[in-house]
Every structure is written in structure tokens, then in C-alpha cells.
C-alpha positions as CSV (number, residue, x, y, z in Angstrom):
1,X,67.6,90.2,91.9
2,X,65.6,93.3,91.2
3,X,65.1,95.8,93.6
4,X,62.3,98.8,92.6
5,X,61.3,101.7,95.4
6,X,58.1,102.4,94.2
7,X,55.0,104.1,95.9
8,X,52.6,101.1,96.1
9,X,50.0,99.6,98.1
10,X,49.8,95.6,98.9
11,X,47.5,93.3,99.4
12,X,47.6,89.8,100.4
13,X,45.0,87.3,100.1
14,X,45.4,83.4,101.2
15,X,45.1,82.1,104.7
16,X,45.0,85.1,105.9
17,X,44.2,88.7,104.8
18,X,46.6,91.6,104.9
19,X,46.2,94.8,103.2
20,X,49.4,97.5,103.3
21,X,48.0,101.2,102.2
22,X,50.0,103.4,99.7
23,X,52.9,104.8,100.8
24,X,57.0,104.2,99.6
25,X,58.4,101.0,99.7
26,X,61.6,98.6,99.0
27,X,60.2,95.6,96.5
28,X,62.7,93.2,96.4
29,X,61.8,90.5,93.8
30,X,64.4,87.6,94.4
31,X,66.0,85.5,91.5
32,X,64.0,82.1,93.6
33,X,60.8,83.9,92.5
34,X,60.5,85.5,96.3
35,X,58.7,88.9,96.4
36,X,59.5,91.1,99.9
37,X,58.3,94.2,100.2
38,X,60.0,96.5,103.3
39,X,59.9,99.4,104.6
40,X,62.4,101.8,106.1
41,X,62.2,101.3,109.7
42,X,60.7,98.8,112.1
43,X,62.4,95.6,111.5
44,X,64.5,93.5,109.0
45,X,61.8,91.2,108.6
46,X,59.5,92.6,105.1
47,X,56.2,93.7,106.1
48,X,55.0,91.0,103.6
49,X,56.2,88.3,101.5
50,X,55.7,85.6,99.2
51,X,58.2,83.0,99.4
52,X,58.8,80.1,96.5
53,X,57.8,78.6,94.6
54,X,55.9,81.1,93.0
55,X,55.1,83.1,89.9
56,X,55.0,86.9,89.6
57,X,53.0,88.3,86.7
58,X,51.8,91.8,85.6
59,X,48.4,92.8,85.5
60,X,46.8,94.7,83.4
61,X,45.9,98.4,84.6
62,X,42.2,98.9,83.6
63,X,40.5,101.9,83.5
64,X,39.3,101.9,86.9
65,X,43.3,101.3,88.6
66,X,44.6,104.2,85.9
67,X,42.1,106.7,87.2
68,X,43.2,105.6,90.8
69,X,46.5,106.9,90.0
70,X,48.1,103.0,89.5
71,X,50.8,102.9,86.5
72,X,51.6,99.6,87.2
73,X,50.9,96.2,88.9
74,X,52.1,92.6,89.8
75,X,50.6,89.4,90.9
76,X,52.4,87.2,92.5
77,X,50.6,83.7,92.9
78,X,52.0,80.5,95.5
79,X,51.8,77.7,93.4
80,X,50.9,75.3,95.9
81,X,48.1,76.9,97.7
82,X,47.3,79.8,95.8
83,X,48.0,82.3,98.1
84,X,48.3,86.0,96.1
85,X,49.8,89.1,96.9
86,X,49.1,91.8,94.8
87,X,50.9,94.8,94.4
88,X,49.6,98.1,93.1
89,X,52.4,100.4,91.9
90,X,51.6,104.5,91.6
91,X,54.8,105.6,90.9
92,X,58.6,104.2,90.8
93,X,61.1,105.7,92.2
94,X,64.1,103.7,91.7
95,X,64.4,100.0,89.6
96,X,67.6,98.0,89.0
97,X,68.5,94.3,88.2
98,X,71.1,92.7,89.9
99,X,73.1,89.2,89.2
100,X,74.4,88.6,92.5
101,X,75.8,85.1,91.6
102,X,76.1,81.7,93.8
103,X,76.0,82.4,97.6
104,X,78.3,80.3,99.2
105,X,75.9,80.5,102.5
106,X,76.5,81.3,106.2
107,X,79.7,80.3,108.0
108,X,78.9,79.8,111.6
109,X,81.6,80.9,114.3
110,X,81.4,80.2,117.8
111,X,78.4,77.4,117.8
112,X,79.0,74.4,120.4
113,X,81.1,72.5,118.2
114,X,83.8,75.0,117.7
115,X,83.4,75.2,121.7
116,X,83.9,71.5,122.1
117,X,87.0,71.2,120.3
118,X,88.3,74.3,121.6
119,X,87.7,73.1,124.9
120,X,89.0,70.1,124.1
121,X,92.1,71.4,123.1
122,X,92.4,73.6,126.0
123,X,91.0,70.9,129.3
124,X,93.5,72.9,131.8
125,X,90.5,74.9,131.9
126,X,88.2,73.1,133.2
127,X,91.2,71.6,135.8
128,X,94.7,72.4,136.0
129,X,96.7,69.4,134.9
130,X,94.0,67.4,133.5
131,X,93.7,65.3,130.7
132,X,90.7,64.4,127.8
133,X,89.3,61.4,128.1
134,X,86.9,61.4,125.1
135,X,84.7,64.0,122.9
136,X,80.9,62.8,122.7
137,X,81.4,60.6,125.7
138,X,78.6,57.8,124.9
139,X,75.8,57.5,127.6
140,X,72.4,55.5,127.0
141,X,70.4,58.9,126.9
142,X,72.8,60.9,124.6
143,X,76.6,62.1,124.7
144,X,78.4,64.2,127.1
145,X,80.5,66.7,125.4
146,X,83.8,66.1,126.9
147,X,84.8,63.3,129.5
148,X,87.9,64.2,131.1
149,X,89.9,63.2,134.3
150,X,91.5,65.8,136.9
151,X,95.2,65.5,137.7
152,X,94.5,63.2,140.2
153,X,92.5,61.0,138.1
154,X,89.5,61.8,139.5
155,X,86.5,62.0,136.3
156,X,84.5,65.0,135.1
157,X,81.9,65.3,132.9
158,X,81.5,68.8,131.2
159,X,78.4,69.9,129.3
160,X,78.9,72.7,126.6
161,X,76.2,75.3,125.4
162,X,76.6,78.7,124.0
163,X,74.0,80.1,126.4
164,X,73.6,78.3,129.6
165,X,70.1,78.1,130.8
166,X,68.3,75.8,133.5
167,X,67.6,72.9,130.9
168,X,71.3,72.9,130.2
169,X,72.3,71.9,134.2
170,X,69.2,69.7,134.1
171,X,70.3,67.3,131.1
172,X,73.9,67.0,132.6
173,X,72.7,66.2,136.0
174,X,70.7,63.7,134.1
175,X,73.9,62.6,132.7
176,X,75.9,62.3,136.0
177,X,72.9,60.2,137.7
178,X,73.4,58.1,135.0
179,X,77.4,57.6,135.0
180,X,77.6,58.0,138.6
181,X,76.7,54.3,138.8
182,X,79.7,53.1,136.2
183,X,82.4,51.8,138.8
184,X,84.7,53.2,136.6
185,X,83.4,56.8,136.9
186,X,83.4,56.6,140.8
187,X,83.1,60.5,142.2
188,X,82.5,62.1,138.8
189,X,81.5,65.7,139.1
190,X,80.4,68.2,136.7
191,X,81.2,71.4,135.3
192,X,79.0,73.5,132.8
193,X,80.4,75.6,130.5
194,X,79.3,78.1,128.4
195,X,79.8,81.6,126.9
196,X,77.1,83.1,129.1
197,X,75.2,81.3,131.8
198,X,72.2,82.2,133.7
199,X,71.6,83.5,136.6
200,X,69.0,80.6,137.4
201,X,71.3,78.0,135.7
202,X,73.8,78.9,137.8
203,X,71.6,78.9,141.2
204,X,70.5,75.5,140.3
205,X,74.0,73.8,139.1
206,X,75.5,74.9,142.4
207,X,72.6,73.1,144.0
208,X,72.9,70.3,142.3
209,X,77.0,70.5,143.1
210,X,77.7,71.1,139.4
211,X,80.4,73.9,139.0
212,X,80.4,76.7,136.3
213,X,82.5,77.1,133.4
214,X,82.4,80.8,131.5
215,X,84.4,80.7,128.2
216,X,85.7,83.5,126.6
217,X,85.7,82.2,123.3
218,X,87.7,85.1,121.5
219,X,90.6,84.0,124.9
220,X,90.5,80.4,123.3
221,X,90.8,81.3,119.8
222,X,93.6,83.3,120.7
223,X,92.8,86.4,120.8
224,X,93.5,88.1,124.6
225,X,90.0,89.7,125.7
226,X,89.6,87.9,129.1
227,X,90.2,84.6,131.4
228,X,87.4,82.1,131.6
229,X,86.1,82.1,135.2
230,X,85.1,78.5,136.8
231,X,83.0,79.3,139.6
């Protein structure tokens, strides 16, 4: 990766056209072929790009750019639609090449399968002295996350999301309309857990008779930061 701060104007040409005036910038030119050029406040997102697969090339600085005070300039070129953004470089502050090897990529923590099987694990949440039934209990619209059955025997379907919102409540009340009619399933109720729910989602779950599960996922890991709530 090479990274240059460099005082440069942009311009962008394509689809769309985007012109960035002179002022001092991060150009990060990516080992992918990626060119992103930021700023120093704002947002993480560049304030323009062009992503692979591309081709960056120097231009040659005519008379006309060299009076204009530019000592320097790239082209890079999308080599499906042709897309250019053009970079015009009056001074450089700052240019080093980096090998930053093989990324071994992003390692989620805490998505809804790590909830599910923590959950799993742990069903004496949900109901004191109940047990699991089955992960990805099979329906003809989709799987419930966890079917499990209360101390008493009595089913319960629970629905997991990080964030609990309205459309959550509504696909498990689809769900329990559905495996309410199972003879097998007589009286199933259901909970909906997550690590944050709604203020809506929760309105409309206790409407529909479904109860609340919040999870404290650090609490389930094992680490002691609070006590999951079932409302």
C-alpha cells in the first residue's frame, strides 16, 4: 500500500461528475489497484474513490499544469466502464510504501449465531428449569431459532435478533400462527430475545402475548456486566 499526503485537487469523471479543489489530502493507493483519497475530518468514508479493477497511471505535466503550480499527476482509469479519476498533485508532503501482507479478514462477535448457541446453552433463561428442544426448529416459512419446552412441558418458541425491531415480533408471530396448529405444539408461546429491543417491538410483542427477552451477551459469555431481563 502506498500512502502520499500531498496537496492535490481531484476530479472525477464517469457517471457522475465530482470535482474536489486544492487543498491537503490522505491518497491511499491500495495493493488491489483502489485509489481513496480522505480527508482529515468528516467521516471515514474517502471523499472519493476508485475501487477495482482498475489501473493508475501518471500523466504527463504539460506546460499548461507546470505553470499551474502541478508537479505531479495520476490517472486512474475503471476498466469496465471507464470511469476516471484524476488527480492533480502541487506538492507532497509525505510518501511511503507499505507491504501489509495477507489479511486474515473480520471476525464477527456477537452476531445471532453466537446468540443462538449461547442461548442454547443457557435455556434457564428464557424459563427456569426448561429444556432445548431443537436449534433451527423447521417450519414451512423458515426456522425458529430455538424450540424449547418449559419445566412443565409446556412449548416455546424464541426468536433471536441482535436488535429487536417490529419486523422481528412480526415474523415470530407469523411463526407461532403457524405451529400453534401442530397438536403437538398445543399452548406454545413466545419470547423474543435480543440485545436491545425496541420500544415499538416491545409495545407490539406484548400485544400480540409474546414476552421479551434482553441478553446481556458479555453475562452469557461469562463475563459479569448484568442479568438478562424477560419482561
Amino acid at each position: 500500500m502506498r500512502l502520499v499526503i500531498a496537496r492535490c485537487s481531484v476530479d472525477y469523471t464517469g457517471r457522475l461528475n465530482a470535482h474536489l479543489p486544492l487543498a491537503t489530502r490522505v491518497l491511499m493507493h491500495k495493493g488491489d489497484g483502489s485509489l481513496l483519497i480522505h480527508s482529515d475530518g468528516g467521516s471515514y468514508k474517502p471523499l472519493n474513490w476508485m475501487s477495482p479493477p482498475c489501473r493508475l497511471d501518471a500523466i504527463d505535466v504539460d506546460d499548461e499544469l507546470a505553470s499551474a503550480g502541478v508537479i505531479e499527476a495520476w490517472r486512474v482509469t475503471h476498466q469496465k466502464t471507464g470511469d476516471t479519476l484524476t488527480v492533480r498533485i502541487h506538492e507532497i508532503i509525505h510518501d511511503t510504501t507499505h507491504d501489509l501482507g495477507v489479511d486474515p479478514g473480520l471476525i464477527k462477535d456477537g452476531v445471532e449465531a453466537d446468540l443462538q448457541r449461547l442461548l442454547a446453552e443457557q435455556v434457564d433463561l428464557v424459563s427456569e428449569g426448561s429444556s432445548l428442544v431443537r436449534r433451527e426448529y423447521p417450519t414451512a416459512i423458515g426456522p425458529v431459532d430455538l424450540m424449547i419446552r418449559d419445566a412443565s412441558g409446556a412449548p416455546i418458541a424464541v426468536e433471536i435478533k441482535r436488535r429487536g425491531d417490529i419486523d422481528g415480533v412480526e415474523q415470530l408471530t407469523r411463526y407461532l400462527d403457524l405451529l400453534g396448529r401442530d397438536p403437538l405444539l398445543t399452548g406454545i408461546r413466545g419470547v423474543f430475545a435480543a440485545q436491545e429491543i425496541k420500544p415499538q417491538a416491545r409495545v407490539l410483542a406484548r400485544d400480540r402475548g409474546i414476552e421479551c427477552l434482553v441478553l446481556d451477551y458479555e453475562r452469557m459469555k461469562g463475563i459479569d456486566s448484568g442479568v438478562p431481563t424477560l419482561f
